[in-house]
C-alpha positions in Angstrom: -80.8 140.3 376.0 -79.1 143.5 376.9 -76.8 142.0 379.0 -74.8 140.2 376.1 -72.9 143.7 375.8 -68.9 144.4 375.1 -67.9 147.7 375.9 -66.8 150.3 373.4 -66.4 153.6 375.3 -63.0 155.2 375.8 -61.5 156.2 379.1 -61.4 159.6 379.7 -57.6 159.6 380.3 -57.1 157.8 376.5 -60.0 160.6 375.0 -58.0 163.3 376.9 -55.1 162.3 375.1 -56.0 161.8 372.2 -57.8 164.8 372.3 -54.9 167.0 373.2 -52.2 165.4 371.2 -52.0 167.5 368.0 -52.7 170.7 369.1 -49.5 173.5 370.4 -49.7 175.0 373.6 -50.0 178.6 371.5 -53.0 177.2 369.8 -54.6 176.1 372.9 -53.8 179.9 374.2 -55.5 181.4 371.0 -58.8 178.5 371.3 -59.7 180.4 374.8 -59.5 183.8 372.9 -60.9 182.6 370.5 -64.0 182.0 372.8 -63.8 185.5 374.0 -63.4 186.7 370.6 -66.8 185.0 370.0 -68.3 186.6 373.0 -67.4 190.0 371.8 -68.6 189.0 368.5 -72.2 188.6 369.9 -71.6 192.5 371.6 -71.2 194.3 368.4 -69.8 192.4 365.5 -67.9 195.8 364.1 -66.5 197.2 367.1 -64.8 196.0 369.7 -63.7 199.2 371.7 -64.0 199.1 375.6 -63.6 195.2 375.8 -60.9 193.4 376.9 -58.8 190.0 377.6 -56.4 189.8 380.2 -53.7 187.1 380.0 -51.4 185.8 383.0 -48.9 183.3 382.1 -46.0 182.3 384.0 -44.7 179.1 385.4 -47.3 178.9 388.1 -50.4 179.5 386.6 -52.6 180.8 383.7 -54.9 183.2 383.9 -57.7 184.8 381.1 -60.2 187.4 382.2 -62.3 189.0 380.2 -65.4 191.7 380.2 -66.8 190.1 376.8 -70.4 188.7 377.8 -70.0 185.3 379.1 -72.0 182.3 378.6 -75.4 181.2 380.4 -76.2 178.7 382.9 -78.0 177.1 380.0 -75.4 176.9 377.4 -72.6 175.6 380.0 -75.3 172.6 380.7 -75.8 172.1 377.2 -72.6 172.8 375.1 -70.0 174.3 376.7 -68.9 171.3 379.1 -69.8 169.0 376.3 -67.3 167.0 374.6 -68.3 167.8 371.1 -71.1 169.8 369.1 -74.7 168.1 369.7 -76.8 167.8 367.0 -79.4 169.4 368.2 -77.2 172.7 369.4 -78.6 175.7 368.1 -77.3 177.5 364.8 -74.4 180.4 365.5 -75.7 183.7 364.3 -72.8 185.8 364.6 -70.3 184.5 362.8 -68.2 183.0 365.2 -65.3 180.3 365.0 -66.3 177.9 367.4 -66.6 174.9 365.3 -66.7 171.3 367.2 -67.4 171.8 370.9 -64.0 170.7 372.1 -61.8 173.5 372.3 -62.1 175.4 375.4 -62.3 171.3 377.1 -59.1 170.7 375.3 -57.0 173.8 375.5 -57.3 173.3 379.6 -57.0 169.5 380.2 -53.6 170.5 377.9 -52.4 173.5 379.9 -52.8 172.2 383.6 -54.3 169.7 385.5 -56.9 171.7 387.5 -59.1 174.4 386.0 -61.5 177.5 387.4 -63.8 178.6 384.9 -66.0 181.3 386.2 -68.6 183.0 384.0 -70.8 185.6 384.6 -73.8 186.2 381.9 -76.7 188.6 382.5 -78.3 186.8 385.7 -76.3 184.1 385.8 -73.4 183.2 387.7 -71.8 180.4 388.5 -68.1 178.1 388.1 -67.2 175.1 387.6 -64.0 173.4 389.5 -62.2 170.4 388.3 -59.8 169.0 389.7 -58.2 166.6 386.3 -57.3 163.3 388.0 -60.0 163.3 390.3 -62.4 163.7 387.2 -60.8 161.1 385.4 -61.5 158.7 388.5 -65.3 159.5 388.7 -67.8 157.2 387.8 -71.6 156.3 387.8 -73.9 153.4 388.2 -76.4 153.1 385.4 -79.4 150.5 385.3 -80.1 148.7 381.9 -82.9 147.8 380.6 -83.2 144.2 382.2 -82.5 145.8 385.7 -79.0 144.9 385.5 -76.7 147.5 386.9 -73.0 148.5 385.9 -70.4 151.0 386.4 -69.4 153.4 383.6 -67.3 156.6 383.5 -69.5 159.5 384.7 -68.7 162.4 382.0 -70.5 165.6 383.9 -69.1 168.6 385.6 -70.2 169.9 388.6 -71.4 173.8 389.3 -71.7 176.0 392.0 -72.9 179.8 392.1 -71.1 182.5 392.6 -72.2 185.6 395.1 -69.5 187.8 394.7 -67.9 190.0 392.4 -64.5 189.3 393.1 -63.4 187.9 389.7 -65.6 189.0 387.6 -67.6 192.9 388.0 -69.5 192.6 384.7 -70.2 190.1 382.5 -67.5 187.7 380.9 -65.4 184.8 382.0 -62.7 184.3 384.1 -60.8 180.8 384.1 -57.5 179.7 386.3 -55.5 176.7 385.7 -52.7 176.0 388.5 -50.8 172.7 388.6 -49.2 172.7 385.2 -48.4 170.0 383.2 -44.9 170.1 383.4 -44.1 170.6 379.6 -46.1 173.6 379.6 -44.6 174.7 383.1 -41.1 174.6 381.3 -42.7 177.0 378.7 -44.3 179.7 380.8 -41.5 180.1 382.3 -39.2 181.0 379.0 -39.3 184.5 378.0 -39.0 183.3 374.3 -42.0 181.4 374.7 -44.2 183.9 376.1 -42.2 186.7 373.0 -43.2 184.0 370.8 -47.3 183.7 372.0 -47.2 187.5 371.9 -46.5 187.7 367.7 -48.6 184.5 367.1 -51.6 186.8 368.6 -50.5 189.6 367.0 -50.5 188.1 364.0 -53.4 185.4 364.2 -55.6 188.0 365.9 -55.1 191.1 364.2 -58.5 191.8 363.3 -60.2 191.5 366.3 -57.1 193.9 367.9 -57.4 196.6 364.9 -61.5 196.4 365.7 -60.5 197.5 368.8 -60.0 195.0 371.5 -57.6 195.2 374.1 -55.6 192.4 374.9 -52.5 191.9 377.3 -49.9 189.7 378.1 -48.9 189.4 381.5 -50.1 193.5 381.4 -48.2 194.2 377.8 -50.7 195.5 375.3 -51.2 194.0 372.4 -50.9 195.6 368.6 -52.5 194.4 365.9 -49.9 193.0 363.1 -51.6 194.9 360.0 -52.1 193.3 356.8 -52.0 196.0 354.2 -52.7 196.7 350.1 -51.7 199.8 348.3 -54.2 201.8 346.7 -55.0 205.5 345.1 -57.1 207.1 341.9 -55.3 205.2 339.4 -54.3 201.7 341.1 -57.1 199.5 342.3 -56.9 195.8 342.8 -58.4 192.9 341.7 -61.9 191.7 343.9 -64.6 189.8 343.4 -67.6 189.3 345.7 -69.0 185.5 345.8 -71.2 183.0 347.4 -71.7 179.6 347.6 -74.4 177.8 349.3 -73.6 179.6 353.2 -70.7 181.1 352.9 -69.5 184.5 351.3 -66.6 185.3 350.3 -64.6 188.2 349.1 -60.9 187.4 347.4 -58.7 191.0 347.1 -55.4 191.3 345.4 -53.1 193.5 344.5 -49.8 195.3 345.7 -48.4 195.4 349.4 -45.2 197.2 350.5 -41.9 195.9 349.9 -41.1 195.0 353.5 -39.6 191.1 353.8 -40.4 188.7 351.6 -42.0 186.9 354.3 -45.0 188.8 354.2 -45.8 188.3 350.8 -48.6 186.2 349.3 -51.7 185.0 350.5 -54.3 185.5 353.9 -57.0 183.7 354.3 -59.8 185.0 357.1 -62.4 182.7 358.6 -65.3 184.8 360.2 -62.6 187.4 360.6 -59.9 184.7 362.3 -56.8 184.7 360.3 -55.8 181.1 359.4 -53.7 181.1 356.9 -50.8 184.3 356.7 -48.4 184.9 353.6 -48.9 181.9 351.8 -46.4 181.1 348.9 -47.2 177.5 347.8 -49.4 175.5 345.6 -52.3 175.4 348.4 -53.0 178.8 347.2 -52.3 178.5 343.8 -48.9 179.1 343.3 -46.7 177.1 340.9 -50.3 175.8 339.1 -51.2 175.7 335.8 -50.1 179.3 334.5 -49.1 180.2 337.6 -45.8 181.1 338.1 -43.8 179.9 341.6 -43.1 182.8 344.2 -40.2 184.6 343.6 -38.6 187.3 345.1 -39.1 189.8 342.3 -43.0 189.3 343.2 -42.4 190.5 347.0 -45.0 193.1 346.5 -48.0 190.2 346.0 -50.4 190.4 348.6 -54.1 188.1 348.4 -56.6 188.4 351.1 -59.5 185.9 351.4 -62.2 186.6 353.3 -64.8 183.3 354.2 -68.2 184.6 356.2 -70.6 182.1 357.7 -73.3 181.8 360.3 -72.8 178.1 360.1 -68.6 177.2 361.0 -69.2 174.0 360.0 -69.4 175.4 356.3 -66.5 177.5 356.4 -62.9 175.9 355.2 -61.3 175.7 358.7 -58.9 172.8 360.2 -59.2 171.6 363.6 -56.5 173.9 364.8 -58.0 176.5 363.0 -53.9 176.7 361.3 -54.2 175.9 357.7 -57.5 175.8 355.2 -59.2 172.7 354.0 -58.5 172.5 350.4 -61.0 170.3 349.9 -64.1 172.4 350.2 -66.7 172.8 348.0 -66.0 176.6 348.5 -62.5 177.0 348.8 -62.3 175.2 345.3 -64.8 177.7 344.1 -62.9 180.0 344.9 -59.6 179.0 344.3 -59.4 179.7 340.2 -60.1 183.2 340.9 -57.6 183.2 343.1 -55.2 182.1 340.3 -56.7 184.3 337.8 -56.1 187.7 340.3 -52.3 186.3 340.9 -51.8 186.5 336.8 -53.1 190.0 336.7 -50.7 191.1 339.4 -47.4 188.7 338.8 -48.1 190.2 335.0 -47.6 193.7 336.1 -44.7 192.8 338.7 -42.9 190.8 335.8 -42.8 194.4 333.9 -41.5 196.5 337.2 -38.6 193.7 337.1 -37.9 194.7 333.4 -37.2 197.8 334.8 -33.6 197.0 335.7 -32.0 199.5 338.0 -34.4 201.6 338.1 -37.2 198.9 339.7 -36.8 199.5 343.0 -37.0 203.1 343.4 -39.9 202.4 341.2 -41.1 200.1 344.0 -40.3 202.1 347.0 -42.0 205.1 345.1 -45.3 203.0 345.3 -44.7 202.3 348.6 -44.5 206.7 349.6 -47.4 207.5 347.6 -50.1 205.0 347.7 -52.5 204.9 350.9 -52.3 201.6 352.8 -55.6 200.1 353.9 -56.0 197.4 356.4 -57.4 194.1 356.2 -60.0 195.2 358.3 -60.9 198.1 356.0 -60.2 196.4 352.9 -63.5 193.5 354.2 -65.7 196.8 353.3 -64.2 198.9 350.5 -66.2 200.1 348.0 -63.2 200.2 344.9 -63.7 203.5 343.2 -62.1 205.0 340.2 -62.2 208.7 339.5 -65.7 208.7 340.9 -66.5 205.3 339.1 -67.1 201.5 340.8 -63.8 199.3 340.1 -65.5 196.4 338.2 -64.8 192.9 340.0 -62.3 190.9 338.2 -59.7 193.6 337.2 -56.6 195.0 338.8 -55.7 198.5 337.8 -52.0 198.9 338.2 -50.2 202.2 338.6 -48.8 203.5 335.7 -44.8 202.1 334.3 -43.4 205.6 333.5 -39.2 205.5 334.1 -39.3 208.8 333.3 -41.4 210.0 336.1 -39.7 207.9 338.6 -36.7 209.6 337.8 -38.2 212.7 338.3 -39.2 212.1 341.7 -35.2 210.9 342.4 -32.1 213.6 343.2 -30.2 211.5 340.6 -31.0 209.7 337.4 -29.3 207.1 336.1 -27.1 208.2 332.2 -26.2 205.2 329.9 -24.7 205.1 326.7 -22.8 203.0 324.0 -19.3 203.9 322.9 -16.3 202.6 320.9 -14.5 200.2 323.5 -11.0 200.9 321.8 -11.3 204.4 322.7 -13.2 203.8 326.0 -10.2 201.7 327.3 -8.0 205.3 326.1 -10.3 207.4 328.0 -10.1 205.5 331.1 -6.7 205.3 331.6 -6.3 209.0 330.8 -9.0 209.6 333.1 -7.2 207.3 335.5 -10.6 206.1 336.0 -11.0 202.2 338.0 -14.3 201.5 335.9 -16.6 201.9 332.6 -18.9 203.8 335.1 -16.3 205.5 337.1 -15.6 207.0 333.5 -18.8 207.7 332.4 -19.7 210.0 335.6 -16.0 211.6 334.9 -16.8 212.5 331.7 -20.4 213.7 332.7 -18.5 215.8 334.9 -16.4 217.1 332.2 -19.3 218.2 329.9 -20.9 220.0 332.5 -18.0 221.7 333.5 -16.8 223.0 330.3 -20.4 223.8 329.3 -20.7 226.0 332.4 -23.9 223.8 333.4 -24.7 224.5 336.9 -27.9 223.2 339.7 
């Protein structure tokens, strides 16, 4: 009998919860662009120019608008309101990072506790309006199979359409969420918070901004935070071009500019959404097997992973789309030629140390004279030396010439061994405080009496 039944479901408000409890507030923000981001992506996957998504956030309410396509009538009844990916939901096909149907649900039960979201999609247009604790509340009466009726939580959101263009003048999505949860009210109403979601987009998004898209803060534009390698003629780095079952994948290394030390190390891309940024630990290899630890003298490391699939599921993405599942089949593909590219570079870096004073002028020389392409750039480079493809699996470093560095300098640096009996003499003669104080008097003195002039 059907009627011998114990129920399992969850209550919405415990699922809600649950659902909401280990994801930031930022993240939440970047899950909604995220979805924009994938709207776009279905535009024109290499060019983002003349789209756009607007951000309001202050203590009263949040706002995103965007112009990037929206979503059908169709897709909102059958995915987009669902909690979680059905199995029967259609294969992505343009590379997106939507991965198990619960982010745009969970970034707004976690900001606020009722929600607008208004789309606008070719001939469709329509909203939806929930109102959190009323929603929570609602149930439905269901008939079993022995005629038996009982009451379970109803799960569905309600539509309406829209006649007007107030919100939305071409296609794309516009969502509102008023009455804040009072955590987050507290944090849209902080400068530093809202400084602080500004870099994290910057940063996480950069290679949707540098393809072009506009997005503001509470009207501030946003820039792109570039990721950058130095190349020219001589110096190429180490790539190689792989696949493994859905996935591609392209791994890059070579040398970046001095900067902070902070920005050294590895970047990971998923379907062009950074995940992981200036990575420095084992996760990416470092202080493994023959792999050295960081170290400062390696500041000028910089690794860029790109993963590609139509399919997210395949990709080696975390929940919070923070962090990279080590654990996948292709990220341990990949992995040892990550390791094997970081030996290459560290290799040549270990030498530039050996360079004592003159390293890093040697460094900064790099830095003037090599061309700096993005990450974005970098996804499509064909590496070419004097006219001839770079083979995969080698880095070409520039060349270690002290001699030519020196050349490029106003001053070189003059170093010689002497008698320290008469050394000590000379310097107090000379009156001089120091062993190099003397040495440039000296210098002086040669130069002088040899009637050597610029």
């Amino acid at each position: 009998m059907t009627t011998n039944i114990i129920e399992g479901n969850p209550t919405k408000k415990f699922f809600i919860e649950m659902i909401t409890r280990d994801i930031s507030i930022e993240d939440a923000i970047i899950d909604l662009l995220d979805n924009s981001i994938d709207g776009a992506n279905r535009i024109n996957q290499n060019d983002y120019s003349n789209l756009y998504i607007d951000l309001t956030v202050n203590g009263n309410e949040f706002i995103i608008r965007d112009n990037c396509g929206g979503f059908s009538l169709e897709t909102a009844q059958k995915y987009a309101f669902r909690f979680g990916r059905p199995d029967n939901a259609p294969r992505m096909h343009n590379n997106t990072v939507g991965r198990f149907g619960i982010g745009m649900k969970r970034s707004l039960f976690k900001i606020g506790k009722i929600f607008d979201v208004e789309t606008k999609c070719k001939y469709d247009h329509f909203k939806v309006d929930v109102d959190v604790e009323r929603w929570e509340q609602k149930k439905q009466i269901v008939t079993l199979e022995d005629n038996v009726t009982t009451e379970i939580d109803d799960w569905s959101f309600i539509y309406s359409d829209v006649d007007d263009n107030q919100n939305l003048s071409s296609d794309g999505t516009f969502i509102k969420v008023t009455h804040l949860n009072e955590e987050v009210k507290d944090l849209f109403s902080d400068s530093r918070f809202i400084s602080s979601l500004a870099n994290d987009i910057q940063r996480l998004l950069n290679f949707s901004l540098l393809k072009g898209l506009k997005i503001t803060l509470n009207n501030s534009i946003l820039e792109g935070e570039r990721v950058e390698l130095l190349l020219s003629q001589t110096c190429q780095p180490y790539y190689l071009d792989g696949r493994l079952n859905d996935v591609s994948y392209r791994i890059i290394a070579g040398l970046g500019d001095i900067g902070e030390p902070k920005k050294s190390g590895w970047y990971i891309y998923c379907n062009d959404r950074l995940v992981v940024e200036a990575e420095q630990s084992s996760i990416t290899g470092w202080g493994t097997s023959s792999v050295r630890k960081w170290h400062p003298d390696l500041v000028m490391f910089r690794g860029i992973v790109y993963f590609d699939s139509e399919e997210t599921f395949n990709l080696p993405l975390t929940t919070t789309k923070k962090g990279v599942d080590t654990t996948s089949d292709v990220y341990k593909a990949a992995l040892p030629y990550m390791k094997e590219a970081m030996l290459y570079v560290i290799d040549f870096l270990r030498q530039v140390t050996k360079m004592g004073d003159e390293a890093n002028s040697y460094r900064q020389s790099l830095c003037e004279n090599m061309i700096k392409y993005s990450a974005v750039e970098l996804k499509s480079t064909q590496f070419v030396q004097n006219g001839i493809t770079h083979n995969q699996r080698i880095f070409l470093p520039p060349e270690l010439d002290e001699d030519i560095i020196s050349q490029k300098k106003n001053t070189v640096r003059i170093s010689y061994d002497a008698n320290k009996k008469i050394a000590d003499i000379a310097k107090t003669y000379a009156d001089a405080s120091s062993y190099k104080e003397l040495g440039s008097t000296t210098f002086d003195y040669y130069t002088k009496m040899e009637g050597i002039e610029e």
